[in-house]
Each structure stands twice: as structure tokens, then as C-alpha cells.
Steps between C-alpha positions, in 0.01 A plus 500: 500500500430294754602087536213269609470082445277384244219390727397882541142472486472836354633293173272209359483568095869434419555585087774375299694739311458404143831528401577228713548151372459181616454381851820625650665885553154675472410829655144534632315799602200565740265783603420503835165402570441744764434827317826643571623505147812284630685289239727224558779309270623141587747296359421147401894418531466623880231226590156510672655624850734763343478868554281677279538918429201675581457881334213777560314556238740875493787285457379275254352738314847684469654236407275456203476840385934475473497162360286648230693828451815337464651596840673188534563407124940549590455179746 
């Protein structure tokens, strides 16, 4: 995981999780528009200028394949 600002250009088509409500405490996601599979997560909480975590598409794709298995159901 890496830490970048939100005015990465690699990251233009910010999505709003859909389990997030209202205007404030959302999580949004990008793909990086550069081909490199890249995905990043911001916080809405954090403001426009906050850090956002940037994962390879290895990473993120772990992180999906335990989220679905249960790996981190005891947290």
C-alpha cells in the first residue's frame, strides 16, 4: 500500500461505496486510469487534500478474495 493525495491523476472516476449514506463519512474507490490495475480508497471524512491508500491490483485483489472467505469475519 502505498499513500498518495487525491489529485493523483492516475484517479479520475471516484465511486461511492453503496453502503454509504448521505453526504458525510463515505468511502470511495477508484481504478487507476493508467492500465496498471491500481485501486485507491479515500475517505470523505479526511477531505479533498487528505491522503488517499493506493493498492496493486495483487493487493487489492487479496484483500477481496479474504473479505469474501471470511478471513477477517473475528474483527
Amino acid at each position: 500500500m502505498l499513500f498518495s493525495n487525491r489529485t493523483d491523476p492516475r484517479f479520475t472516476r471516484w465511486t461511492k461505496s453503496p453502503l454509504s449514506s448521505g453526504n458525510e463519512g463515505c468511502i470511495y474507490l477508484a481504478k487507476a486510469d493508467d492500465g496498471s490495475g491500481d485501486v485507491a480508497i479515500a475517505d470523505s471524512k479526511a477531505g479533498p487534500d487528505a491522503p488517499i491508500q493506493v493498492y496493486s491490483r495483487v493487493e487489492w485483489v487479496a484483500f477481496k478474495d479474504g473479505v469474501k472467505s471470511g478471513a477477517f469475519d473475528d474483527l
